[in-house]
C-alpha positions in Angstrom: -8.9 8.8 0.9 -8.3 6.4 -2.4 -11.0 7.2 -5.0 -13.0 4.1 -4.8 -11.5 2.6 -8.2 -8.1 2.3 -6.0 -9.5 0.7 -3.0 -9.6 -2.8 -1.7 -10.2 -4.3 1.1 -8.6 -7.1 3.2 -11.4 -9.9 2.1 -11.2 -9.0 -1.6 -7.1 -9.3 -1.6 -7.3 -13.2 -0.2 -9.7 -13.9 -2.2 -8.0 -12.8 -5.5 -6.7 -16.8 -6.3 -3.5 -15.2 -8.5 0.3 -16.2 -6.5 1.4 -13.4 -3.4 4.6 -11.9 -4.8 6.6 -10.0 -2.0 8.8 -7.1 -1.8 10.4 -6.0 1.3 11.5 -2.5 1.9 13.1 -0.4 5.0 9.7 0.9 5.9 6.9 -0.9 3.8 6.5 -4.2 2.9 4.0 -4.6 -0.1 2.3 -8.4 -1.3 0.9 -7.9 -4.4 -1.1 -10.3 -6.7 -2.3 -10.1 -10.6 -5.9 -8.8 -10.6 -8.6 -9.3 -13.0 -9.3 -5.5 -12.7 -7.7 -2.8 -14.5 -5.5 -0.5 -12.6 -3.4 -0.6 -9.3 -6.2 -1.6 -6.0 -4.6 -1.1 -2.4 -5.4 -2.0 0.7 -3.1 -0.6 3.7 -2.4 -2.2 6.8 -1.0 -0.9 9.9 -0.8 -3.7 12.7 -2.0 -3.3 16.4 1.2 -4.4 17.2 3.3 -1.6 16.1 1.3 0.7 18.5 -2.3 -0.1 20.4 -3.3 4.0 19.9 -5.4 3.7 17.0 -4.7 7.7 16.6 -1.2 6.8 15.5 -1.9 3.8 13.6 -4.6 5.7 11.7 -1.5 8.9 10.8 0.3 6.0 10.0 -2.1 5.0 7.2 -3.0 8.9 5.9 0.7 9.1 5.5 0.8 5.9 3.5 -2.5 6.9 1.6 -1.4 10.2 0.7 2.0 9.4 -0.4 0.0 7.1 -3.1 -2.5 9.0 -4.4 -1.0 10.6 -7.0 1.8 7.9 -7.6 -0.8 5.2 -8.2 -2.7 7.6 -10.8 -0.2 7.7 -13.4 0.9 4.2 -13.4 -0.9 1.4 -15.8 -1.3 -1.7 -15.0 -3.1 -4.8 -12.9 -2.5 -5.3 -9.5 -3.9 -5.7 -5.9 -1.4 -4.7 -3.5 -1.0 -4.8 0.3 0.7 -2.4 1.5 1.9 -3.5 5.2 3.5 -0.9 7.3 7.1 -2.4 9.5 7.1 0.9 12.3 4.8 3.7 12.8 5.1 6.4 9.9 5.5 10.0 11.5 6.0 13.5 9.4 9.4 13.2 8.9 9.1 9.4 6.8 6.8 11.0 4.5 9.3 11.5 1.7 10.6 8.3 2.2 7.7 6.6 2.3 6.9 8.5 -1.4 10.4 7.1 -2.9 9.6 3.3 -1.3 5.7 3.4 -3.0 7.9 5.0 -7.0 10.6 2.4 -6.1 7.9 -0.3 -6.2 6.1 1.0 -8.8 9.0 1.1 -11.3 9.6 -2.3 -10.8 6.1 -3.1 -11.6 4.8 -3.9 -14.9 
């Protein structure tokens, strides 16, 4: 799990008024708006369409959460991101999961 400084939920990222900028990567696609907060927020989403087994849905998430603990730590700045995952994340997309969530962070400021 996030520590609570790093989580967001749905509600609070549409209702932050600040522009949706998008990026759109192999297996992540991430919306991210300006917050009035300091530090990166996050709020993952893993559609019932992808798969209706909540068991894999929910794996797909950890992966997602775990690959951006420590990534999201050492980075500075303001943002609330979505992070919306395109397929079901297994075991073997965890390390490219990690180099999508540094690839987007680099190219945040």
């Amino acid at each position: 799990m996030l520590p609570k400084k790093h989580r967001l939920t749905y509600l609070d990222f549409l209702s932050n008024r600040n522009p949706v900028l998008r990026l759109d990567l192999i297996l992540l696609v991430f919306n991210f708006k300006r917050s009035l907060t300091s530090g990166i927020r996050l709020v993952i989403v893993v559609p019932k369409s992808l798969d209706k087994r909540s068991v894999r849905r929910h794996m797909a998430k950890r992966i997602i959460i775990e690959a951006a603990r420590d990534l999201i730590m050492k980075h500075q700045g303001n943002w609330d991101v979505l992070v919306k995952a395109k397929k079901i994340l297994n075991n073997k997309d965890r390390q490219e999961v990690t180099n999508e969530i540094t690839r987007f962070l680099s190219g945040v400021r």
